[in-house]
VOGU-3710 file (C-alpha; in Angstrom, 3 decimals, decimal comma):
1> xxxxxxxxxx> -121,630/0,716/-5,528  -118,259/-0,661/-6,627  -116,453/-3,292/-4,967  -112,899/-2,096/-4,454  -110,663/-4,335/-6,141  -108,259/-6,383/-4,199  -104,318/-5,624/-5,667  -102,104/-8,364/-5,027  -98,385/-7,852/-4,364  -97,155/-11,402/-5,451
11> xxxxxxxxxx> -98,647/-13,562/-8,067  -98,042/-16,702/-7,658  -99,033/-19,810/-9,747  -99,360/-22,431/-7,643  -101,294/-22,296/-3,867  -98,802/-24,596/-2,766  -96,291/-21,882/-2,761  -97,643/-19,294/-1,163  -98,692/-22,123/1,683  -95,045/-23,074/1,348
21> xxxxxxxxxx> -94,001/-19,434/1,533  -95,809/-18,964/5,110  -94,553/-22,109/6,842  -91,102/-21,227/6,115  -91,970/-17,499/7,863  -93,292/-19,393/11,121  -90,419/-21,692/11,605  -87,912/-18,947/11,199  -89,632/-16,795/13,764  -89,843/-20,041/16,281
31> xxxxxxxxxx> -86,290/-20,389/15,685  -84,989/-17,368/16,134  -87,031/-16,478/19,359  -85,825/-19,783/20,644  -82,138/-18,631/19,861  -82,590/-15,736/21,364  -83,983/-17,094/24,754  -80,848/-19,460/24,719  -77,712/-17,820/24,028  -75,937/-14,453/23,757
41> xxxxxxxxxx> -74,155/-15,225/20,746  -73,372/-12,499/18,465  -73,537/-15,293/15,548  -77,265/-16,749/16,537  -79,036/-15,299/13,140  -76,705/-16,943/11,623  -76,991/-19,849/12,715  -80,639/-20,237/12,758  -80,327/-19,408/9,408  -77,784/-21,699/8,262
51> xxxxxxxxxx> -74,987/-18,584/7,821  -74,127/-16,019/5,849  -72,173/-16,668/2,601  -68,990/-15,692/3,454  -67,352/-16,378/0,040  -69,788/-15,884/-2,303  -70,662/-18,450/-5,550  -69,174/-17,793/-8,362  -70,922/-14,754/-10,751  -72,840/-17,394/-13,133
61> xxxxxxxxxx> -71,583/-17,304/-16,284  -74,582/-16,494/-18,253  -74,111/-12,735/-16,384  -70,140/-12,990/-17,439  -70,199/-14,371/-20,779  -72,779/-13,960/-24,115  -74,154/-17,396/-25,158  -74,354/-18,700/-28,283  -77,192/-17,579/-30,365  -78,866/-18,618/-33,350
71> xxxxxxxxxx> -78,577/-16,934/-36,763  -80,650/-14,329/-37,564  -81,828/-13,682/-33,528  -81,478/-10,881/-31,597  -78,396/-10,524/-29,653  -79,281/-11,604/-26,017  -79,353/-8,826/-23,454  -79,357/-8,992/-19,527  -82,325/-6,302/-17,805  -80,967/-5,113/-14,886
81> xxxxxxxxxx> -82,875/-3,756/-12,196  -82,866/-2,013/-8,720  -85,301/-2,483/-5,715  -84,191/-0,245/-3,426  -85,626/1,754/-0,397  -88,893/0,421/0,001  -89,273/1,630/3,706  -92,010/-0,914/4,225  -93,950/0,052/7,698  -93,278/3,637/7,308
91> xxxxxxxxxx> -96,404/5,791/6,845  -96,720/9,252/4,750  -99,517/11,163/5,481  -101,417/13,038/2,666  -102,158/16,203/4,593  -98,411/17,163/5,749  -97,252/16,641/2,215  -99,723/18,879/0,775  -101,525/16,347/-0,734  -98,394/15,435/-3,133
101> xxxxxxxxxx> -98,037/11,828/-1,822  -99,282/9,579/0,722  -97,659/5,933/1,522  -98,683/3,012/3,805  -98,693/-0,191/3,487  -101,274/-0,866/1,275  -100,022/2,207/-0,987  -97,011/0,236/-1,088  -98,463/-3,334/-2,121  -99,760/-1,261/-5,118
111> xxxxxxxxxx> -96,397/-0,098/-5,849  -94,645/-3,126/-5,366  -97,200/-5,141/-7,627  -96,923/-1,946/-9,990  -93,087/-2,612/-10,224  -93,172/-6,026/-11,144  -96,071/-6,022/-14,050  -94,560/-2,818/-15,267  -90,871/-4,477/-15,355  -92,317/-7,982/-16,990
121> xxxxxxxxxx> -94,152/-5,834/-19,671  -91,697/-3,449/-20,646  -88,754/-6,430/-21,281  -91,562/-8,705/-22,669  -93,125/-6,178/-24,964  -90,989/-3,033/-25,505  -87,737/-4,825/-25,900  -85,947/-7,265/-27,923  -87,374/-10,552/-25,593  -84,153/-12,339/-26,060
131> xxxxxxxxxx> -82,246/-12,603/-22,183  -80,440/-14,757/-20,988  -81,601/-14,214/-17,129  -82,285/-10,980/-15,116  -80,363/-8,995/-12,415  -82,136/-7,815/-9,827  -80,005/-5,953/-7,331  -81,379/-5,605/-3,914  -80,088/-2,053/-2,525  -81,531/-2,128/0,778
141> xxxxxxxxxx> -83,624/0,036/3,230  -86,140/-2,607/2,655  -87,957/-1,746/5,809  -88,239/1,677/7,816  -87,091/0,091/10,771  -88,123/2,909/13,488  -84,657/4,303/12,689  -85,589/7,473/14,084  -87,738/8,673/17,330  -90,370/10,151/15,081
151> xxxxxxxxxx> -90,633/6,822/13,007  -90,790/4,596/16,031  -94,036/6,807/16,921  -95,621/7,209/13,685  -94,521/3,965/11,590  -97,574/1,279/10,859  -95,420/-1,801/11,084  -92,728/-2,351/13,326  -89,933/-3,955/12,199  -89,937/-7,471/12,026
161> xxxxxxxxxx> -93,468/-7,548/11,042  -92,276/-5,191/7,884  -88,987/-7,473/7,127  -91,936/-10,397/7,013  -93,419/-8,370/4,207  -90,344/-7,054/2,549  -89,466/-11,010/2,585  -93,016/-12,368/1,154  -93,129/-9,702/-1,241  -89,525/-9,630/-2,684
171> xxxxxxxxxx> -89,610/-13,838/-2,359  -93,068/-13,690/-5,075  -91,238/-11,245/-7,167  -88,350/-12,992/-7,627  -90,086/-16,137/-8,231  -91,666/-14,438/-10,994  -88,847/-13,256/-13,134  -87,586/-16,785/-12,810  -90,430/-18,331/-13,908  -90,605/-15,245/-16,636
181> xxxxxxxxxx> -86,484/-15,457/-17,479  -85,292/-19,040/-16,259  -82,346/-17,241/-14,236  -82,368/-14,721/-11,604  -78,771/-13,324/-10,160  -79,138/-11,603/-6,940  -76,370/-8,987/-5,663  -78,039/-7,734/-2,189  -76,174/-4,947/0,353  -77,963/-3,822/3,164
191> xxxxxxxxxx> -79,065/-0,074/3,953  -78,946/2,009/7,260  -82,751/2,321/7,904  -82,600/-1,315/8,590  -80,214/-1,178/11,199  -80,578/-2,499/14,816  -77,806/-0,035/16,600  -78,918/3,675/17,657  -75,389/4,884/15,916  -73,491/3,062/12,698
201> xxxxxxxxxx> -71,113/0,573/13,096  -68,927/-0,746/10,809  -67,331/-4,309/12,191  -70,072/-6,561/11,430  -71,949/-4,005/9,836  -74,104/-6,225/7,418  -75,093/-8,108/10,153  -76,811/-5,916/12,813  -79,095/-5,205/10,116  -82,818/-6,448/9,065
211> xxxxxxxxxx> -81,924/-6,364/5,352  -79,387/-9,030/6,357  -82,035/-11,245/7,974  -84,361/-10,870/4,933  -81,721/-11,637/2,162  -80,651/-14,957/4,751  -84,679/-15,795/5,147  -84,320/-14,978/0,947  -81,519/-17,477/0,703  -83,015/-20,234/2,483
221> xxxxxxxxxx> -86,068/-19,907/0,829  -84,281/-20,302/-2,726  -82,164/-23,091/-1,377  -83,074/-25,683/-3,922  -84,433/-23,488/-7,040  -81,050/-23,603/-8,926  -82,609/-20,605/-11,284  -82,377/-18,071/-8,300  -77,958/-17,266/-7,339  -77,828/-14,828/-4,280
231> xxxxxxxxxx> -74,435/-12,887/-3,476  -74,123/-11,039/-0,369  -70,837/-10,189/1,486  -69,165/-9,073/4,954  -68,071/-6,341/3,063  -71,852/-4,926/2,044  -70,329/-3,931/-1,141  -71,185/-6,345/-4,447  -68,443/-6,540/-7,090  -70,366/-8,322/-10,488
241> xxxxxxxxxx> -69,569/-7,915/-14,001  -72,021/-8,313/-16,619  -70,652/-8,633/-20,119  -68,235/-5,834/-20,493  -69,332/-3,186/-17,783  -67,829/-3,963/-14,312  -70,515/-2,980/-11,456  -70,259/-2,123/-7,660  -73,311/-2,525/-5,550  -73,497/-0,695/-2,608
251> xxxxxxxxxx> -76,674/1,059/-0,609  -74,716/4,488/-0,346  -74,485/6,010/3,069  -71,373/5,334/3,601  -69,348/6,800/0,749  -67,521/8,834/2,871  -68,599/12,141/1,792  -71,081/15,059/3,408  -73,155/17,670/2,750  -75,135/18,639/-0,992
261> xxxxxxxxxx> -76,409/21,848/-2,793  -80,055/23,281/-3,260  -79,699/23,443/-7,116  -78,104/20,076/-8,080  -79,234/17,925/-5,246  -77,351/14,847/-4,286  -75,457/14,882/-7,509  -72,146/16,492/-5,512  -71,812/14,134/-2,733  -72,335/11,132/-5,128
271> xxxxxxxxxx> -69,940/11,702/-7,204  -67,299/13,014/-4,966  -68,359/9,558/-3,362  -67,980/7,419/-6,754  -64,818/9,243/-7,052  -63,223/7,601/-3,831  -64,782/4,519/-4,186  -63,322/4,137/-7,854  -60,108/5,091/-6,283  -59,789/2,945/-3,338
281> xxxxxxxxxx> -61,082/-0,286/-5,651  -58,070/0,341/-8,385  -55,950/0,838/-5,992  -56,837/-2,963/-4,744  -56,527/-4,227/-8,261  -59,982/-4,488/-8,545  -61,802/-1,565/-10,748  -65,536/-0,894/-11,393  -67,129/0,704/-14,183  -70,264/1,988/-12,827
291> xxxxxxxxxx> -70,852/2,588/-9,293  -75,146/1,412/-8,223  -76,729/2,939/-5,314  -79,990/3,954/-3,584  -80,201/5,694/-0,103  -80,782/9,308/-1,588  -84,430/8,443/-3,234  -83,264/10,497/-6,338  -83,436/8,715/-9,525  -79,774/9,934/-11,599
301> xxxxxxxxxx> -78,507/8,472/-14,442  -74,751/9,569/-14,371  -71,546/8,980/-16,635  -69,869/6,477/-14,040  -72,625/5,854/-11,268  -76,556/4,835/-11,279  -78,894/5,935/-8,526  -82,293/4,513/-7,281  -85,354/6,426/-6,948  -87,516/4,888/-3,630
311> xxxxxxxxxx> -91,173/3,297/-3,818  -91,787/5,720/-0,743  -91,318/8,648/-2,499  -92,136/12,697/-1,365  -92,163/12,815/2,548  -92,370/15,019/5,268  -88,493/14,897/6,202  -88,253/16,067/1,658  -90,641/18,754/2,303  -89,548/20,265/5,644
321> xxxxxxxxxx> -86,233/19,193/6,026  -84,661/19,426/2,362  -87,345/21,688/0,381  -86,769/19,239/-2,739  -88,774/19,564/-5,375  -91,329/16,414/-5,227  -90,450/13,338/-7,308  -92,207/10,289/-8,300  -91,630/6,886/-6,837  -90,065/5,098/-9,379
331> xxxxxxxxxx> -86,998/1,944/-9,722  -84,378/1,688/-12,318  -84,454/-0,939/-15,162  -81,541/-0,870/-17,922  -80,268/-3,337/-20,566  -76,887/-4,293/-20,829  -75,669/-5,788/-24,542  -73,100/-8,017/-25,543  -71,138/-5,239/-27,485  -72,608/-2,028/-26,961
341> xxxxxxxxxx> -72,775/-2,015/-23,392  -75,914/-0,217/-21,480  -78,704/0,491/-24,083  -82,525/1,106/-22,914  -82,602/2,832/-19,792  -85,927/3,346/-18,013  -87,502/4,960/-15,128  -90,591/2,693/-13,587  -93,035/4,992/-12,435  -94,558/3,068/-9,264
351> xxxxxxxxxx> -97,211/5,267/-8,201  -101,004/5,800/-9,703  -100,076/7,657/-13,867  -101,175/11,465/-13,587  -104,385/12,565/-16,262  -103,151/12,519/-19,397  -103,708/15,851/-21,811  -105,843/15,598/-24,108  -104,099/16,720/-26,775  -100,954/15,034/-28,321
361> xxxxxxxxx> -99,157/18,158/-29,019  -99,796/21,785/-28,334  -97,759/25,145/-28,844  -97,726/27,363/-25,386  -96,791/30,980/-25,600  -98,084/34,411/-25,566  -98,237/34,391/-29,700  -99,594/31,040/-29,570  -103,550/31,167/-31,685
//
């Protein structure tokens, strides 16, 4: 009989690290249940973990501006990338789905280790090789977060257990594109699953949130690697440029729009959505050119906006609640070039690659011989 092989999530070089990696999980946890025990302070994450970046670094200039380049090379390009709404400690189960999908957590160490080989081999091998760093743009939902009663009954981790994860896993990935790229730039907003109020709020949103507390354990774990720049703001909205194409990060619940149609999906909300965001940011002197977002697990590739497939993928709440058709778990991953703008655009499929046909082409059709 086979031994079933062992997938790991993170791969990291040295032991050291991960070792590293661990000890800094333990003290944060003593520290913030010792905070917690001693004050009532609506500021004691932050300061256990050192506090939140209220102005944000400046974008590094390598995103901003092309480099020089030697005669004869490609023209550097920046991948850019999405991790959003991994929903780590929610479960799926096969049977309600009709066998379509299933998702736990070790469904979702596949996935995540899937995302990061897949993303290193396609700008490695099917690209031009030549970047100047990577963006990875954390879009929250990280975690499930027993938003609802039927997750807090049914999820497999609870949630500080699954922002441990989210934070080991995303910490090893991120270490590896800046081993892989020498320079990582890291716009983060966090989403509503990983909220710790029954309702939404919105003073102090970002911080009543567990994608907050992984992006501070994130930040404080990157301290002194001067590869890896973090940017996350009060206002849970990231405005970067890179090259020519101005970007806003946000996770997407709360573009102030509603409801959605059978045939196109999420398509009407988002961009009635995009449409107020772009307003209310030129109004402020301060326009985008494409709007990124997760929250609606629906991979779209739009004119003015980008959205984020999940690593979940089909669930019960799809199938019963929405009647979507299913979709594959997949993240984004684009190219942006000096002069042309966005080029490559691709769609990581996460999950386990269907049977392939055996045949490379074939006709299909009543008259077909």
């Amino acid at each position: 009989m086979t031994a079933k092989k062992t997938v790991r999530p993170v791969k990291v070089d040295e032991a050291k690290r991960i070792l590293a990696l661990q000890d800094q999980v333990n003290r944060l946890t003593k520290d913030l249940r010792k905070a917690l025990r001693d004050g009532n302070s609506n500021d004691i994450v932050s300061d256990v973990l050192g506090g939140i970046v209220n102005t944000p670094k400046q974008i590094p200039a390598w995103v901003r501006k092309a480099e020089p380049r030697e005669r004869f090379k490609a023209t550097p390009e920046v991948p850019v990338t999405m991790w959003a709404d991994w929903h780590l400690g929610e479960r799926v189960t096969k049977a309600e789905v009709n066998g379509v999908n299933e998702y736990n957590m070790t469904v979702a160490r596949e996935r995540v280790e899937r995302l990061y080989s897949v993303t290193d081999k396609l700008c490695t091998e099917n690209h031009t090789g030549v970047y100047p760093g990577i963006v990875i743009n954390l879009t929250g939902d990280m975690v499930s977060g027993g938003l609802h009663p039927e997750l807090v009954a049914t999820d497999e981790l609870e949630a500080i257990p699954a922002s441990i994860k989210a934070f080991e896993w995303i910490a090893g990935g991120i270490a590896r594109f800046a081993d892989r790229f020498g320079r990582v730039y890291v716009p983060c907003v966090p989403g509503n699953h990983g909220r710790t109020t029954h309702r939404p709020e919105f003073k102090r949103y970002y911080r009543k949130n567990y994608d907050w507390l992984i992006y501070q354990m994130l930040i404080r774990h990157f301290a002194d690697d001067p590869r890896v720049q973090f940017d996350v703001r009060p206002s849970n909205e990231v405005l970067y440029r890179v090259f020519n194409i101005r970007y806003l990060l946000l996770h997407g619940d709360m573009l102030g729009v509603g409801g959605g149609d059978g045939i196109i999906g999420a398509i009407g909300p988002i961009r009635r959505g995009e449409v107020k965001k772009s307003g209310a940011y030129s109004s402020q002197g301060t326009p985008f050119d494409m709007m990124l977002h997760g929250h609606y697990h629906q991979r779209l590739w739009l004119p003015n906006s980008t959205g984020a497939g999940s690593i979940k993928g089909y669930c019960e709440y799809v199938k019963n609640a929405l009647n979507a058709k299913p979709d594959r778990p997949t993240q984004p991953l684009w190219f942006v070039h000096e002069k042309h703008g966005q080029t490559a655009h691709w769609d990581i499929y996460v999950d386990k690659a269907p049977k392939k046909s055996s045949e490379w082409m074939s006709v299909l059709g009543a008259d077909a011989a």
